[in-house]
N, C-alpha and C positions, 0 to 999 in steps of 0.2 A: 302291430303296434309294439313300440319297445316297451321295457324295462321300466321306463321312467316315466314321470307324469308330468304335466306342465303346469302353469299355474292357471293358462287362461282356458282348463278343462275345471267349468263349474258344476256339483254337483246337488241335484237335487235329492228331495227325501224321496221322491218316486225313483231314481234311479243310485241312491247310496247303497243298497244292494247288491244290484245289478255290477255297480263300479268294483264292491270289493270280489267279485265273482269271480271279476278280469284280473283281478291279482293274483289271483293263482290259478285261474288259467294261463293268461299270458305271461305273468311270470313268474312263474314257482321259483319261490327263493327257498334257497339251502342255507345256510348257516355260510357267511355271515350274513344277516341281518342287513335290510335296508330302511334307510329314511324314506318317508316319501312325502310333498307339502300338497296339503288339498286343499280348494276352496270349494265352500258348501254356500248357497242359497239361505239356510236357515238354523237357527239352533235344531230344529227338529232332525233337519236333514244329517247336519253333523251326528247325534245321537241317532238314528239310524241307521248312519254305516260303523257305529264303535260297537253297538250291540247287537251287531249279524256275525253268527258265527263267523270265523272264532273271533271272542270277543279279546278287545288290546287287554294288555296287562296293562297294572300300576305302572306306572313312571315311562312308559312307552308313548305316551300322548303329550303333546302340548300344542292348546287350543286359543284362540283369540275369540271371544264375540265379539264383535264388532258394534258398536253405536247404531249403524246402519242393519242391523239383523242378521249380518254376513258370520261367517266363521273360517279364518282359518286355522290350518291345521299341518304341526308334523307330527308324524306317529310310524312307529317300527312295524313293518309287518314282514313274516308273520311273525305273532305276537313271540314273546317269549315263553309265555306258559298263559293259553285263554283262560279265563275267567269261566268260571262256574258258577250256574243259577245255586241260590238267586243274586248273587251279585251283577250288578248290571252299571252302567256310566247313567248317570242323571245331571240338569242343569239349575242352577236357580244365580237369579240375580241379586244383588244385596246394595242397599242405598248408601250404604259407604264400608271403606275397610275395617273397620271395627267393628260392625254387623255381620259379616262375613269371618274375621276372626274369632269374633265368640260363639258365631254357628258351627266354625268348623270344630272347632273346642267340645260341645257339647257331649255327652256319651250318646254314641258311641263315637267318638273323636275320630277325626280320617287321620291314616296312617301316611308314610312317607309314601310319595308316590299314586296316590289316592287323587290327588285334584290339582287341576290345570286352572287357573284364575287370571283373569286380566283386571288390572285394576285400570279403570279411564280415571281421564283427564276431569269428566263433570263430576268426576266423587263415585261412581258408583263403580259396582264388582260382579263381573260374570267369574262363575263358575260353575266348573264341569268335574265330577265327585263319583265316586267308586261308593256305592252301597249293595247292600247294607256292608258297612265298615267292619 
């Protein structure tokens, strides 16, 4: 298997593990640093392959959930510097962007690089967030 990934390899949360395993096995990257775009089955499955070691750094990820439950996803592996428990990536949905700005707001407020959000079309906001902040 090369280097790269395609789009119509979809990954589930039984196998987002497994997938990121293949990353370095089959391609140990050295410095520089690659993109790579994934599609996951589920928000689960997406937060199952960001929180298997090593876990992505801040600003490394940028994720869609999808209407349809789907996710995709580009994110740099390997990471820049993983993430250390207890920090971990988590999800939540918000019923409009104003709801989702004054959560992110809260203390402890996510920092730059901390969360990947899609705002739809019907008003509402996936979001995917580095905690604890």
């Amino acid at each position: 298997m090369s280097d790269t990934m395609t789009l119509d390899e979809v990954i589930t949360k039984e196998n987002a593990a497994k997938m990121k395993q293949r990353h370095q096995i089959q391609a140990p990257l050295q410095p520089p640093q690659r993109w790579y775009a994934l599609q996951f089955t589920s928000v689960d499955a997406a937060l199952a392959y960001l929180n298997t070691n090593p876990i992505q750094s801040a600003g490394e990820v940028a994720a869609t959930a999808r209407n349809d439950g789907s996710v995709g996803m580009l994110t740099i592996f390997p990471p820049t510097a993983p993430l250390q428990a207890p920090q971990r990536w988590f999800y939540q949905n918000f019923s409009s962007p104003t709801n989702a700005a004054t959560w992110l707001n809260e203390a402890p407020a996510q920092s730059d690089g901390e969360v990947s959000a899609t705002l739809r079309n019907d008003g509402t906001v996936g979001t995917f967030y580095i905690a604890p902040a």
